[in-house]
C-alpha positions in Angstrom: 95.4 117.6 109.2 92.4 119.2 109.0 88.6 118.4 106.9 89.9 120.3 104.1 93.0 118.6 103.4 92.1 115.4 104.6 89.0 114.8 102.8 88.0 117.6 100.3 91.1 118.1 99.2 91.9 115.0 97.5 88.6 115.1 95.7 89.7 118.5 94.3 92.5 116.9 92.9 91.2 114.0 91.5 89.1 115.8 89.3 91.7 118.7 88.4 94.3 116.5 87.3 92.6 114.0 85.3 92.8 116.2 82.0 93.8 115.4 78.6 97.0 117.5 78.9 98.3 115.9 82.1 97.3 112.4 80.6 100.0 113.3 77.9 102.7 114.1 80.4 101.9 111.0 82.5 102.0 108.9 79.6 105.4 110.5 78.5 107.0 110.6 81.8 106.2 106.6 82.4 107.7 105.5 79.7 109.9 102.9 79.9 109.0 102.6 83.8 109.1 98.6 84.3 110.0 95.9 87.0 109.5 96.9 91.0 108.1 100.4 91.0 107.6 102.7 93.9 105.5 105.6 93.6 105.6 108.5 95.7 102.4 110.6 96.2 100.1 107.9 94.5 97.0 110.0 95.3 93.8 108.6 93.6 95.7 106.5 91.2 95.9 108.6 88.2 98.7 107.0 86.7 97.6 103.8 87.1 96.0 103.5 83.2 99.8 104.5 81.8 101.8 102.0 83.7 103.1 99.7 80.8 101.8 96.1 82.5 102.4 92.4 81.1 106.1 91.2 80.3 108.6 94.3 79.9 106.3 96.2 82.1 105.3 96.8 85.8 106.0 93.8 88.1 104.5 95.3 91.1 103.5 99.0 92.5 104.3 100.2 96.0 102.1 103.3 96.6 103.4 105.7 98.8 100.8 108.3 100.0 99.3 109.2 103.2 95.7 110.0 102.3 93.0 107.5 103.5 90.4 109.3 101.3 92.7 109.2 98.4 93.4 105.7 98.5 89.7 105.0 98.8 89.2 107.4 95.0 92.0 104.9 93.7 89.8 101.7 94.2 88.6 101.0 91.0 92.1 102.2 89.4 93.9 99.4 91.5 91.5 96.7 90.3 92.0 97.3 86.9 95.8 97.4 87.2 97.2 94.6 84.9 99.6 94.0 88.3 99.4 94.1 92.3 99.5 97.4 93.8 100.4 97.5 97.5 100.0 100.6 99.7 103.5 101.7 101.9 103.7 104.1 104.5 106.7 105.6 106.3 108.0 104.3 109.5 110.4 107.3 111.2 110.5 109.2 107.9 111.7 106.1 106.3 110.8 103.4 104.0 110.0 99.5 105.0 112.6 98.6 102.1 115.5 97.5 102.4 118.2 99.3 100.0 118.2 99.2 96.2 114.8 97.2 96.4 113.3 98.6 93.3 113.8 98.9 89.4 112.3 102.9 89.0 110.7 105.0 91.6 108.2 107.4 90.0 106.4 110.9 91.5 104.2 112.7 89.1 103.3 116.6 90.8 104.3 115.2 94.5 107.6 116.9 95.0 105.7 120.5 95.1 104.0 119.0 98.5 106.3 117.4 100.1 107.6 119.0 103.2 111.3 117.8 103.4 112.2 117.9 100.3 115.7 116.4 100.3 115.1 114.0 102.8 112.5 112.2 100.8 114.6 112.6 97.7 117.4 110.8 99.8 114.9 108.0 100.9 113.9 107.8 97.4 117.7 107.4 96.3 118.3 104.5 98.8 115.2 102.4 97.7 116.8 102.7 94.1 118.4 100.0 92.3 121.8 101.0 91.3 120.4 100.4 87.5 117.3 102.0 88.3 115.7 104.8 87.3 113.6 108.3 88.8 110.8 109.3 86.5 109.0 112.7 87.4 107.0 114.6 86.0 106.6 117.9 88.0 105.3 121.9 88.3 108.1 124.7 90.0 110.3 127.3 89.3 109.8 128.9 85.8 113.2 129.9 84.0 111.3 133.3 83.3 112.5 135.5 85.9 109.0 137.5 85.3 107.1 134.5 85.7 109.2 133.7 88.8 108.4 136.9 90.6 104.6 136.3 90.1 105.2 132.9 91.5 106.5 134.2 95.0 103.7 136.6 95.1 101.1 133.7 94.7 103.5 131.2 96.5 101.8 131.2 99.9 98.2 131.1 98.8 99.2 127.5 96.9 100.6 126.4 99.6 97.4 127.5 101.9 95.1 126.0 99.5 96.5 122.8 98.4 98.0 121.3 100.9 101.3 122.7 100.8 102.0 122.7 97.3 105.0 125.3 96.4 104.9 126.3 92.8 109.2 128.1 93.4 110.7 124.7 93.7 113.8 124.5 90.8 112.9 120.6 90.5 115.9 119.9 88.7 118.5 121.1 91.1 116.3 119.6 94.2 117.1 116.4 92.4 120.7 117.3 91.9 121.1 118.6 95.2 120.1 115.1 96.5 122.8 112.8 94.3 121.1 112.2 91.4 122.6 112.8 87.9 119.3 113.9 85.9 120.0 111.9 82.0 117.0 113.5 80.5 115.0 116.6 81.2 112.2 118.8 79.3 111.0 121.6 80.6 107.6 123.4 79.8 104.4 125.1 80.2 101.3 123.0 80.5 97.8 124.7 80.3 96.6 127.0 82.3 98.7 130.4 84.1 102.4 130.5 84.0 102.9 130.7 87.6 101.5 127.2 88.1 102.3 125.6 85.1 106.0 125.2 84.4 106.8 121.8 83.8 109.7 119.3 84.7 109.4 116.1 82.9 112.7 113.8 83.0 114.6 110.8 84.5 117.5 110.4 86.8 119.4 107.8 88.2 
């Protein structure tokens, strides 16, 4: 990983996705998020403020994410958190859990990046409770087929400048494909151009 992603990168993002409109969807997509939560792709800590905290609410946060700068721009998120948030890395591609460990696992515009897709939806799937819940809240695939075609054209520019972010992923049937039965889905365009703004917002189990 080079300067760019490693260390500019995440600053770039930090400051790009703290808008009101994303707020909304984070705030949306969390609901009813509660017990043991894992997040994947916890970046600076952006969704830190919409986590639901006291009784009902978030027990405890594993934060999945790779970034050492990142982590470092989520400081001051993590101390204000009404409960503990403890960082996780992969061992072998895997988790440190042990199977159906927590109540929800949550990733908010992380599925875009992540290189094997259905392997980490897998790992996700194991972690889960079998009571729990998959909260995302996602940009991909645009059911426009005009809007698609423009979205292949820019496709390997976004992934060139942001760290491997694909804006053609069909979120919904990535989840599918991986054994989850999605219960509620909404679908989208946020602000900005159509070819990186179509939105997934649901929740599987």
């Amino acid at each position: 990983m080079g300067l760019y992603e490693r260390a500019i990168l995440p600053r770039i993002i930090d400051l790009a996705m703290r808008g009101d409109d994303i707020a909304a969807e984070r705030e949306q997509g969390l609901e009813g998020v509660r017990g043991r939560v894992l997040e994947v792709g916890f970046g600076s800590g952006l969704n830190l403020p919409h986590y639901a905290s006291g009784p009902g609410g978030v027990e405890r946060l594993a934060a999945l994410d790779p970034n050492d700068v990142a982590w470092k721009l989520a400081r001051k998120r993590i101390e204000r958190a009404g409960f503990p948030v403890e960082r996780v890395q992969l061992v072998g591609g895997r988790l440190p859990q042990d199977d159906g460990v927590f109540d929800a696992v949550v990733s908010t515009f992380t599925l875009c990046t992540i290189p094997d897709l259905q392997s980490a939806l897998l790992e996700m799937r194991r972690v889960l409770a079998p009571a729990g819940r998959f909260h995302f809240v996602e940009h991909g695939l645009a059911d426009d087929e005009r809007v698609r075609k423009w979205q292949r054209r820019w496709n390997p520019w976004q992934k060139r400048l942001f760290g491997g972010c694909h804006v053609d992923r069909a979120i919904d049937r990535e989840i599918e494909s991986a054994g989850f039965e999605i219960v509620r889905l909404e679908k989208g365009y946020l602000k900005g151009p159509k070819a990186l703004a179509f939105r997934y917002r649901g929740v599987a189990r």
